[in-house]
N, C-alpha and C positions, 0 to 999 in steps of 0.2 A: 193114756197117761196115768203115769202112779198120784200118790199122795201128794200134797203140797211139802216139800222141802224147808228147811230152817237155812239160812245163808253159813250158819258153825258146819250143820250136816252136810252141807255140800264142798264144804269148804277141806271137811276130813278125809270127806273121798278122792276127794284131787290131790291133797297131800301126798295122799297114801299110796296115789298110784306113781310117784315119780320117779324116773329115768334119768340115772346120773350117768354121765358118761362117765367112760372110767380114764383118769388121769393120764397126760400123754407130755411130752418133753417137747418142747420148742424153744426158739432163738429168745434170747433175754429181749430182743427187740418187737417181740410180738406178744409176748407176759403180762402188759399193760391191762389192766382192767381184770385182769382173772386172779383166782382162788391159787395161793403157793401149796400144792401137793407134797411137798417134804420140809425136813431140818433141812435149810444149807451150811453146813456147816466151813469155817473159812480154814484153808489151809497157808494162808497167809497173814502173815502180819497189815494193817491198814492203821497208820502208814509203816510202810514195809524200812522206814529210815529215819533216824531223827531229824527232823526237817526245820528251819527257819520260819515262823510263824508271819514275822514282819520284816521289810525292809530295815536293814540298819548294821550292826558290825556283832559277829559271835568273838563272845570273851568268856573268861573265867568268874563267875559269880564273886569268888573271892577276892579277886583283883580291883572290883570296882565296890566291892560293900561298903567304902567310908567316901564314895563320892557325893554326897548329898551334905556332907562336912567339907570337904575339898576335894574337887573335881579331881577326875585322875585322867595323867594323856599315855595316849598308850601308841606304840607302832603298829602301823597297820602293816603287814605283813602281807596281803595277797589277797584275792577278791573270788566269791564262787557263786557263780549263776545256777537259777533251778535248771534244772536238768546235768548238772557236772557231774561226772562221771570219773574225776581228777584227785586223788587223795590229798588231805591237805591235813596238818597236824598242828595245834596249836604251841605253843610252847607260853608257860607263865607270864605273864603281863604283856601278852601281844593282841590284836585284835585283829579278823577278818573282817572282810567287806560280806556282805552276804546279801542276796534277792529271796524275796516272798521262794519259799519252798524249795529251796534251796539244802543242800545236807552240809549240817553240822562238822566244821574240821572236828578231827579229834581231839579228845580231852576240852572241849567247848562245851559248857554248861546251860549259858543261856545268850540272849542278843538284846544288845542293848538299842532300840530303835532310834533313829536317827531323831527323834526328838528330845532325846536323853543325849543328846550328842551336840558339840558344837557342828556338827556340818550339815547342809542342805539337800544334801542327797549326793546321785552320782557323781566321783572326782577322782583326782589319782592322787589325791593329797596324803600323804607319807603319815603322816599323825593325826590322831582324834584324840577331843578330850569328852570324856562322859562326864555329864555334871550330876549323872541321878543314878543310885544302884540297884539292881537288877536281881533279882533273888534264883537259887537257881533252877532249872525247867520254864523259865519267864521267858513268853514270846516263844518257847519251845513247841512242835508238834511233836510229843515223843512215841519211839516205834510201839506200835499195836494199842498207841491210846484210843483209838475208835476201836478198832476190832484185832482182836491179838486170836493166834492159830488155835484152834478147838473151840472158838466163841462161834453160836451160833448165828448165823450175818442176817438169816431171815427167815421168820417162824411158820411153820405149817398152818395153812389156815388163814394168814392175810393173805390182804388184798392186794396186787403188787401196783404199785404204782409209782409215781418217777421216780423218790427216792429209793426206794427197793431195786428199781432197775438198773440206777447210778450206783449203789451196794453192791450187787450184783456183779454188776462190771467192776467195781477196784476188786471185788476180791477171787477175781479172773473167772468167773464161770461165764460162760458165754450161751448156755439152753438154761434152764429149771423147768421140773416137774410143774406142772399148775392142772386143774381142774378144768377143762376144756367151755365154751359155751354152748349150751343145748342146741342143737338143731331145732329148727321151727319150720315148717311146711305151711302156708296159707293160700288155703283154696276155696275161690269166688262161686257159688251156684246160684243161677238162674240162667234161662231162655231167654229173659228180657234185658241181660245186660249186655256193654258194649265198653271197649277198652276207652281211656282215656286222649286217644288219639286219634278218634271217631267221633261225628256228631250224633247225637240218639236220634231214631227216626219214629214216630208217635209209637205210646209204648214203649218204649225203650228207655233204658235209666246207662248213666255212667258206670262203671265197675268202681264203688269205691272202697268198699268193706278190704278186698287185697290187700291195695296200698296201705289202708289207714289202719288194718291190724300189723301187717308186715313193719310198720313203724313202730306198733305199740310193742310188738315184740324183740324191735331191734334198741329201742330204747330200755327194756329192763334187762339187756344184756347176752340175749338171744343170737342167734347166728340164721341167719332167716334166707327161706327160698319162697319165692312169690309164685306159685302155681299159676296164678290168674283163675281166668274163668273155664267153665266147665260147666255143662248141660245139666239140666234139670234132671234129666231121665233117673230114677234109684240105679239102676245096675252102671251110669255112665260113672255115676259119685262115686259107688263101691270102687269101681275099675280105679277111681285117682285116687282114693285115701288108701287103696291098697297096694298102690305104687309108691306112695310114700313112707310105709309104713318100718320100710326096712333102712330108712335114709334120716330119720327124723327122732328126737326124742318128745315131739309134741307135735299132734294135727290140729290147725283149725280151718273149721267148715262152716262158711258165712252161708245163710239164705238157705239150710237142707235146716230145717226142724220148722214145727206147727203145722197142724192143718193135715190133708189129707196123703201129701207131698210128703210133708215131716215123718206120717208114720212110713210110708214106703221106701226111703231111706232109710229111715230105721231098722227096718225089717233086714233089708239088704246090709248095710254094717253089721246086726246082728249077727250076719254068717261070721265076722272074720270076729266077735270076741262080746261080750255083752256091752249093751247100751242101754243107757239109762237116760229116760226123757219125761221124769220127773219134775211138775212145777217147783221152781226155787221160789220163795219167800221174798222176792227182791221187785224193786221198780225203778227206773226198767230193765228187764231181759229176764223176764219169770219163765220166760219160756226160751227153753233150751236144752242142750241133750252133752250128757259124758257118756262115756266108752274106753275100755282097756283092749285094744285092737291088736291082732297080730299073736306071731308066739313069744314077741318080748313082749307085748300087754301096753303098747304104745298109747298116752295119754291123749285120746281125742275130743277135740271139743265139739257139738254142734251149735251156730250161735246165731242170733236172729239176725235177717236179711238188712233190719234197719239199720244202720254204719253204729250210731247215738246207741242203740242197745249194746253191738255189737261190744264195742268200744267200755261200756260199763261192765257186763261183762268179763269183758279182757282182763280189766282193771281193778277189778275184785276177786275172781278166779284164777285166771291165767297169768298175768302176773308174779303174786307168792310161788305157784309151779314153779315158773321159769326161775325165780331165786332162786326157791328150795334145790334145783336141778345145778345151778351154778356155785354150791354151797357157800352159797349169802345169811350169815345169820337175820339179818332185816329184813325177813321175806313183805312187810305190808310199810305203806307208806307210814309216814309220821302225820300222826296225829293231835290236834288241839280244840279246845273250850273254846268257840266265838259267841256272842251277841250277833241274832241276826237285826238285819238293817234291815229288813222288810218282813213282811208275813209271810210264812209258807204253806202249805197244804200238801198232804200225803195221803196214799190211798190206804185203808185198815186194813191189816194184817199181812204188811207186807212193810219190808224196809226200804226207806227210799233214799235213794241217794242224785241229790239235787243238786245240777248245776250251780258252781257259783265263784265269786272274787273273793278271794280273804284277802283282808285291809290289816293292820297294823295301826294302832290311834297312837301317836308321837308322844303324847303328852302323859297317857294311864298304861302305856303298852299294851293293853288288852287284846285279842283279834278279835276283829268283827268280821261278818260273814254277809255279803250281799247275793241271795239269790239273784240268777241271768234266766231271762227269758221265761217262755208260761209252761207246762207241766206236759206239755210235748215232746214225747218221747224221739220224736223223729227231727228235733232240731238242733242239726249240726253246727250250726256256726255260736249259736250260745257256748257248746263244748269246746268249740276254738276259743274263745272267749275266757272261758274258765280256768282258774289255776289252784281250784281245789271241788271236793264234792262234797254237800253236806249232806250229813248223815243222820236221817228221823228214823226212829226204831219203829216197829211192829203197829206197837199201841198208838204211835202217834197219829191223828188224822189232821191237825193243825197247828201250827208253832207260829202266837206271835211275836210281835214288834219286839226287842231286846229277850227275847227268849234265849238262853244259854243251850247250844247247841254242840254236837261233833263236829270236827271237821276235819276233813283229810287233805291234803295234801298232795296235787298233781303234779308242780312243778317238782323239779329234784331241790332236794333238802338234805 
């Protein structure tokens, strides 16, 4: 192993090696959550018609301007539901019937809502009288007041999500451009594990590192294939991470680094592209291995067998990737100042990042920060437990009682 690592220096190298897919065209009904790869620019009007805003009767603005002095009654002349398709023309001092969304007879300025009206609603009653005037465009949806032809409907770079999608659709495109989500490949090594649908027999552990990275990956917006498990042997690893290599825009590789194992993997990945299995700075998962694999230079990770390392890890390295690879400007969780509620302890010269609850105090808004569980790197249910990780720098070997600390942020924010 090389040098001890800084968590910035490891952090650069991952950056640097990332794999963006390149932009591809899909159904407006699949855009959800991804990065919009163009201008859409709208070749339509939205709304494509002057529309009725509310229920109630289209008139001439001018016809009712002194009803708030004396009501004015007017003939209703004819009635037009949304969706009509029926010309209909007003003439001076007449009133239609008109429904929510409904188009405008012509030469009709604005609608006076049935509240402005003696009537209750639906009727076939021959006359209304408006007791209130109506200015004109009032209660109007007018053509291309949301989006008129050459406006651009939705910007390169956002995030599409419903409204974008509902946008989308009024202004008739049915694919957009969007930035695809990474590929993610996660592959289990060890001899001693066993799927989840087996009981371990002495020796033997559950496969969990799969599942519970294939989550963390699919939760920062990843597109993930679950390898499973896969033999200890170096030449059996080489054989899958270099099956993957041409399917995937990130590998990870649970249980293949440390120890005598760790470097003969290495050795073997080393043919398909350099790897690096440099101590990172961090607690826990100091021990771990990157690689630019392949003739695209596929970003792999090697990460430690314990789920709890793995999973910190993920969460601090692999993660940002996967952002940076789905062009997310917020490649790192959000972060805040708590008060911790207990004492902590860190190992020197190493940053650690400790399980824990962040609280909210009602009354000072402050966060507080309650460390979970003891300084056991291997204890997973503390991490199920946790909905953020607090973060003691380098220097730190103890932080107590109300000590003002980092904290990040697991749950989404």
């Amino acid at each position: 192993m090389g040098p001890v690592r800084t968590v910035e220096a490891q952090m650069r190298r991952v950056l640097d090696a990332a794999v963006r897919p390149a932009p591809i065209r899909v159904a407006i009904s699949e855009a959800q959550g991804l990065l919009c790869a163009e201008e859409v620019v709208a070749d339509r009007a939205l709304p494509g018609f002057d529309q009725a805003a509310v229920d109630g009767f289209a008139v001439r603005a001018v016809d009712v301007r002194s009803a708030d002095v004396e009501p004015v009654e007017l003939p209703v002349v004819g009635e037009v539901a949304a969706g009509s398709r029926q010309a209909h023309r007003l003439s001076p001092k007449q009133a239609v019937r008109v429904a929510t969304g409904a188009p405008l007879p012509t030469l009709a300025d604005a609608v006076a809502p049935h509240d402005h009206t003696d009537d209750a609603g639906p009727s076939s009653r021959a006359r209304v009288t408006v007791k209130h005037p109506v200015a004109s465009a009032e209660f109007v949806r007018r053509t291309g007041e949301d989006v008129a032809p050459g406006d651009v409907a939705v910007r390169r770079g956002v995030v599409v999500g419903p409204a974008q999608v509902g946008l989308l659709a009024a202004v008739g495109r049915t694919k957009v451009l969007v930035h695809p989500r990474p590929r993610v490949s996660v592959i289990a090594v060890g001899d001693e594990l066993v799927d989840v649908d087996r009981t371990p027999a002495a020796g033997q552990v559950v496969d969990v590192n799969s599942y519970a990275l294939a989550a963390a990956a699919r939760d920062a917006g990843a597109e993930v294939t679950r390898v499973g498990i896969v033999g200890a042997d170096a030449a059996t690893v080489r054989e899958a991470v270099e099956a993957r290599l041409g399917l995937a825009e990130v590998v990870l590789v649970a249980g293949a680094v440390g120890g005598a194992h760790g470097e003969a993997v290495a050795a073997e990945l080393g043919e398909l592209g350099p790897v690096d299995t440099s101590r990172v700075a961090m607690h826990p998962g100091s021990v771990q291995g990157f690689g630019r694999l392949g003739d695209d230079e596929i970003p792999t990770f090697l990460l430690p067998a314990n789920p709890t390392s793995a999973l910190v890890v993920f969460e601090i390295l692999v993660r940002p990737l996967i952002r940076l690879a789905l062009g997310r400007p917020e490649l790192h969780r959000r972060e805040v100042t708590a008060r911790l509620l207990s004492p902590v302890a860190s190992r020197p010269g190493r940053r650690s990042y400790v399980r824990g609850r962040l609280l909210r105090d009602r009354s000072s808004g402050e966060y507080l920060a309650q460390p979970l569980g003891t300084a056991g790197s291997h204890l997973l249910s503390s991490l199920a437990e946790a909905n953020a990780l607090i973060v003691l720098d380098e220097e730190t070997t103890e932080a107590g009682l109300d000590t003002p600390v980092r904290v990040a942020f697991l749950s989404p924010r």
